[in-house]
C-alpha positions in Angstrom: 2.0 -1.1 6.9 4.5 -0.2 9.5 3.7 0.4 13.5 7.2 2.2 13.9 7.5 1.3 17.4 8.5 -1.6 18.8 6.3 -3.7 16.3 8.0 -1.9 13.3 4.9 -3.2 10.9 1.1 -2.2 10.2 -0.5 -5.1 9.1 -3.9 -8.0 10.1 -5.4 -10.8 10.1 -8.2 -11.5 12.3 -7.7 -15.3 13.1 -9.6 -17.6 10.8 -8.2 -21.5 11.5 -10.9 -23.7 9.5 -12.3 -21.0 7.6 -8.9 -19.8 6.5 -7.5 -23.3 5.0 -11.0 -23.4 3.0 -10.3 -19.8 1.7 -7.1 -20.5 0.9 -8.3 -23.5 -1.2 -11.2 -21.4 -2.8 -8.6 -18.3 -4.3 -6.1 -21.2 -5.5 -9.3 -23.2 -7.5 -10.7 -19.2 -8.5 -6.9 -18.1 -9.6 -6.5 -20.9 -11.9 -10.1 -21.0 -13.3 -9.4 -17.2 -14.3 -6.0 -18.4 -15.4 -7.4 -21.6 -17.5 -9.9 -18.8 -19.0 -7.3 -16.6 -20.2 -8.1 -13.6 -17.6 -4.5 -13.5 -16.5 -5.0 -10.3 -14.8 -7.5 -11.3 -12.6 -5.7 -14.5 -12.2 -2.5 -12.5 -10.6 -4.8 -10.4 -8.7 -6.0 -13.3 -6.8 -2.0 -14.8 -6.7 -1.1 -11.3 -4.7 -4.2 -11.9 -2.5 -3.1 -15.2 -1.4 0.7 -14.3 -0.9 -0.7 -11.7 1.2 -2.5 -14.1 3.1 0.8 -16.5 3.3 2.9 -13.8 4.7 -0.1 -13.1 7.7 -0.3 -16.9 8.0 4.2 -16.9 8.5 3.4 -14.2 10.8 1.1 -16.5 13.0 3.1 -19.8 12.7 6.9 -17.8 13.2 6.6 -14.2 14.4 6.7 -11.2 12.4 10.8 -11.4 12.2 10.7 -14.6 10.3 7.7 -13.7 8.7 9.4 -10.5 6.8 12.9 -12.0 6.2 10.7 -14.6 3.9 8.4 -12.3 1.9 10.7 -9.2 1.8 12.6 -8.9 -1.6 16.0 -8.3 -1.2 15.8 -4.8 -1.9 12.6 -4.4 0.1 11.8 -0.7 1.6 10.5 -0.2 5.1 10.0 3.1 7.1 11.6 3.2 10.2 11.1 5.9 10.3 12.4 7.2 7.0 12.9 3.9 4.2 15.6 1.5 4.9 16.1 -1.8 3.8 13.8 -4.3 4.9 15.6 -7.4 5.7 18.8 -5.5 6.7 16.4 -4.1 9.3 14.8 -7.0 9.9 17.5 -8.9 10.6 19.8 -6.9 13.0 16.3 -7.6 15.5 15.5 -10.1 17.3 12.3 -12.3 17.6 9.7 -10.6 20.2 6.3 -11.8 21.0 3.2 -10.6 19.9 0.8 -11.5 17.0 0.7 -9.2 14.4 -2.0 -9.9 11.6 -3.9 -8.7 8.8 -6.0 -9.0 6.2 -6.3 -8.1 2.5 -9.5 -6.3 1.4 -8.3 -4.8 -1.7 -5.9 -5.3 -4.7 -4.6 -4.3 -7.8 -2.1 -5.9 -10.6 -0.6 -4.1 -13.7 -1.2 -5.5 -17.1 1.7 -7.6 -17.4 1.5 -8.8 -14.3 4.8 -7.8 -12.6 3.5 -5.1 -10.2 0.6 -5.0 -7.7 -0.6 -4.0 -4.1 -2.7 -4.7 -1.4 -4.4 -3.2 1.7 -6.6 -4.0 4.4 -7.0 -3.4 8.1 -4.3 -5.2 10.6 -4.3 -5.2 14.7 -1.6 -6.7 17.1 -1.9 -8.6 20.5 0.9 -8.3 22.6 1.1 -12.0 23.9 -0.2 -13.8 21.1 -3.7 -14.6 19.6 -5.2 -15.5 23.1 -4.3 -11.5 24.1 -6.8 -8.8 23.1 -5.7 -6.2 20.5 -4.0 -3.3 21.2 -3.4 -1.2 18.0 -5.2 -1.5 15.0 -4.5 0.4 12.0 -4.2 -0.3 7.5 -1.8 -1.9 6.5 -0.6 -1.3 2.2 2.0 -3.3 0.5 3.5 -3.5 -2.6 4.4 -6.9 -4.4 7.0 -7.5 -7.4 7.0 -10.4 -9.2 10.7 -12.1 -8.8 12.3 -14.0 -11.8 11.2 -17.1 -10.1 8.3 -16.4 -10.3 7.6 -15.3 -7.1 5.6 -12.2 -5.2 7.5 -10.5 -3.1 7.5 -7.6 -1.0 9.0 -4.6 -2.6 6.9 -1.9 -0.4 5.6 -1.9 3.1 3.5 0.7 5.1 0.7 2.0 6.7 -1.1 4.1 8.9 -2.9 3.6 12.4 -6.8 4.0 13.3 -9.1 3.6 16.4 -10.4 0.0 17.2 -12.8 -1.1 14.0 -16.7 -1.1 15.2 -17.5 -3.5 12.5 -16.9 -6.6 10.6 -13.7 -6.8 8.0 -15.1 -5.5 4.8 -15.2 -8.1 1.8 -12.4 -8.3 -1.0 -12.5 -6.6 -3.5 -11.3 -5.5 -7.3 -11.2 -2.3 -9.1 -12.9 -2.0 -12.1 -10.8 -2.7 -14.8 -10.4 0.1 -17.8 -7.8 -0.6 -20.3 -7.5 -4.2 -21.8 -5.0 -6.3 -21.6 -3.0 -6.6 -25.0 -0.5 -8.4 -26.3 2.1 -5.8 -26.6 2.4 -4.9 -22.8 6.3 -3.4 -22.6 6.8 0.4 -22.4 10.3 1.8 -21.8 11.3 1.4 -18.7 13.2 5.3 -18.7 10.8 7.0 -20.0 7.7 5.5 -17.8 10.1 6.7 -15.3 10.6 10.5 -16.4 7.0 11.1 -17.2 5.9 9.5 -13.3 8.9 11.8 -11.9 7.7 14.3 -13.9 4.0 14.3 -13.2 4.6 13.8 -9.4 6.7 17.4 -9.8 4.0 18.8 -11.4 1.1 17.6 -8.7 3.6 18.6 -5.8 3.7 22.6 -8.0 0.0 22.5 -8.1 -0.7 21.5 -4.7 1.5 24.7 -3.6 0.4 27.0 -6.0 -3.7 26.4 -6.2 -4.0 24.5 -3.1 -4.4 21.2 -1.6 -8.2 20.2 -2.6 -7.9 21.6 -5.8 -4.7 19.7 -6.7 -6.1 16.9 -5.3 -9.3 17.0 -7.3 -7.2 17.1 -11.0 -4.8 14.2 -10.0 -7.0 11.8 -7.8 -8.8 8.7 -9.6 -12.2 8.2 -8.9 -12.1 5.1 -7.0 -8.7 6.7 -5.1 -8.2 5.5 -1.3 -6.6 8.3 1.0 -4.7 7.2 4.2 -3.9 9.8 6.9 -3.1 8.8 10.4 -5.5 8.0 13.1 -8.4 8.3 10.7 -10.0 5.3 8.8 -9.0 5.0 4.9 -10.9 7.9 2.8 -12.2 5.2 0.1 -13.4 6.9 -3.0 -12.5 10.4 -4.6 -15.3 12.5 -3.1 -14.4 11.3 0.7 -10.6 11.4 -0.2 -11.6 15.0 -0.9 -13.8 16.1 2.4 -10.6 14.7 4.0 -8.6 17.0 2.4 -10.7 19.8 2.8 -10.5 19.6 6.7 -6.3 21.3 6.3 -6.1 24.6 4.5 -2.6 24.9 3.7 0.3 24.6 1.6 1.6 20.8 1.1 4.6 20.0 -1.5 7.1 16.6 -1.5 9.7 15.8 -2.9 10.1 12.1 -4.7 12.6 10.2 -3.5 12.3 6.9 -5.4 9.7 6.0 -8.5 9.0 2.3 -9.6 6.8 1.6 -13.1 5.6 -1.8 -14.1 6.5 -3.1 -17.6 3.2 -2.2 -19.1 3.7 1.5 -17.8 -0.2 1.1 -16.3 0.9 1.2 -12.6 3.6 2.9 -10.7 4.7 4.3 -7.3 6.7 6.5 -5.6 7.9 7.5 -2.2 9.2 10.5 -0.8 9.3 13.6 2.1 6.3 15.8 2.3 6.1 19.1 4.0 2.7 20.7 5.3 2.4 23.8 6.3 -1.0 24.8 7.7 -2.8 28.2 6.8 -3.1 30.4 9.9 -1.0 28.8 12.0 2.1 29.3 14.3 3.0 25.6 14.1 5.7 24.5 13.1 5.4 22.8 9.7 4.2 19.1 9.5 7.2 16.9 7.8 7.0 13.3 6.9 7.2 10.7 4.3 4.3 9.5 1.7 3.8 6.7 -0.2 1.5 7.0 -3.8 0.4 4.5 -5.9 -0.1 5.9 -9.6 -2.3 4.6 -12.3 -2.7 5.1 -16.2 -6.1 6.4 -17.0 -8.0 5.6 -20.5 -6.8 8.7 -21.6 -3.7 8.1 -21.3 -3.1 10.4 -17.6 -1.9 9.4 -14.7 -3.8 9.1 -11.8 -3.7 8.8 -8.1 -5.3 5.4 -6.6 -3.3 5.3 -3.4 -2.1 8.3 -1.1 -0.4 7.8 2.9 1.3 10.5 4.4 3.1 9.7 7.8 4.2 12.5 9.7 7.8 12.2 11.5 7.3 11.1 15.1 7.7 14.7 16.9 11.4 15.3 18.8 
């Protein structure tokens, strides 16, 4: 969720006092009536919702400095604008004003709990929350759970957009497809090889049969497609009209895959490359960020797709 300018971070919160403390009192009772019910899944989901929320609220009551150095994990990835450590970044800057602040309107977990994300839109005021916004954009982050315990930040980006016409959309849950069983643990390697290995195979596709048609194997249904200055593409059959809009050729190459225990969810990061059909341009190059989920069949899917193109020289 990362304004790679001055701000250095995509993220909002439209500012909620009373309200807020009553939400934040609602997800703690709803996270531990799903918990005391045995839905632990939908328990964490609403866990990652509310650290979400208490990083925006640190952000408010600190700055966005402060805010990060406390959420980050220590091996936390920002884009800056290619990845770099988080807090290393974070903490060679120092404190500027402004009021950077989101909100959460979506979220996943893996089965056993140890991986998740979030998204939503963000906006920042320049002098604070009296100040009228400025930028607005989506923020997306993705959460570990620490050996404490703990969510933290393991992930952040974004993209920007145009100033929101309407109201912040309600939270919400994907459907879920595969049931949590007692026997969660995959092997850590090979979850690895096969994401690496699937991700090679999209990024061949995409070159060889084009982007839309790639696109249409590897996306899931309910996927959500971030490109910049456009508002999210929620759903496969928008993510595809999107898509359609660049004829070209468009490959990566992965930098980085992550896999939770339960080999349901994964990500990766990387540098993309876009060419575009018919024209003297010279090619688009950037990094993306894709969020990968296990299908009923067994497949991997996309759910989650950014690409930020390189600020130009």
């Amino acid at each position: 969720m990362k304004m790679t300018t001055g701000i250095s971070t995509q993220r909002v919160k439209r500012g909620l006092s009373v309200s807020k403390n009553i939400l934040v009192g609602w997800l703690a009772l709803v996270s531990l009536a799903f918990a005391q019910k045995g839905d632990t899944r939908q328990a964490n989901r609403f866990a990652i919702v509310e650290a979400e929320r208490a990083f925006a609220r640190a952000a408010a009551a600190k700055g966005t400095r402060d805010a990060f150095l406390e959420f980050l994990a220590d091996d936390g990835i920002i884009f800056q604008p290619g990845p770099v450590n988080g807090k290393q970044f974070w903490q060679a800057r120092a404190p500027r004003k402004g009021l950077l602040s989101w909100e959460p309107v979506f979220a996943d977990v893996s089965l056993a709990g140890d991986l998740g994300y979030t998204t939503g839109p963000y906006e920042f005021r320049p002098n604070g929350a009296d100040d009228k916004p400025i930028a607005f954009g989506q923020y997306f982050t993705i959460w570990k759970k620490q050996t404490d315990g703990s969510w933290k930040v393991a992930l952040d980006r974004g993209t920007s957009n145009s100033q929101p016409s309407g109201p912040i959309a309600p939270l919400q849950f994907p459907k879920d497809v595969r049931p949590i069983t007692k026997n969660v643990d995959v092997d850590a390697a090979t979850g690895h090889a096969l994401l690496l290995k699937t991700e090679a195979e999209f990024s061949n596709a995409s070159s060889s049969q084009g982007i839309e048609k790639a696109f249409r194997f590897y996306l899931a249904d309910g996927a959500r497609l971030f490109r910049e200055n456009i508002f999210p593409a929620v759903g496969k059959q928008a993510a595809l009209a999107v898509l359609s809009t660049k004829k070209g050729i468009l490959t990566w190459q992965t930098a980085m895959a992550g896999i939770a225990r339960a080999g349901d969810l994964g990500y990766t990061y990387g540098t993309y490359d876009l060419k575009v059909s018919g024209s003297d341009q010279k090619p688009e190059h950037g990094n993306y960020v894709r969020v990968w989920k296990s299908q009923t069949n067994g497949r991997w899917k996309v759910v989650i797709d950014i690409l930020n193109p390189m600020p130009s020289s």
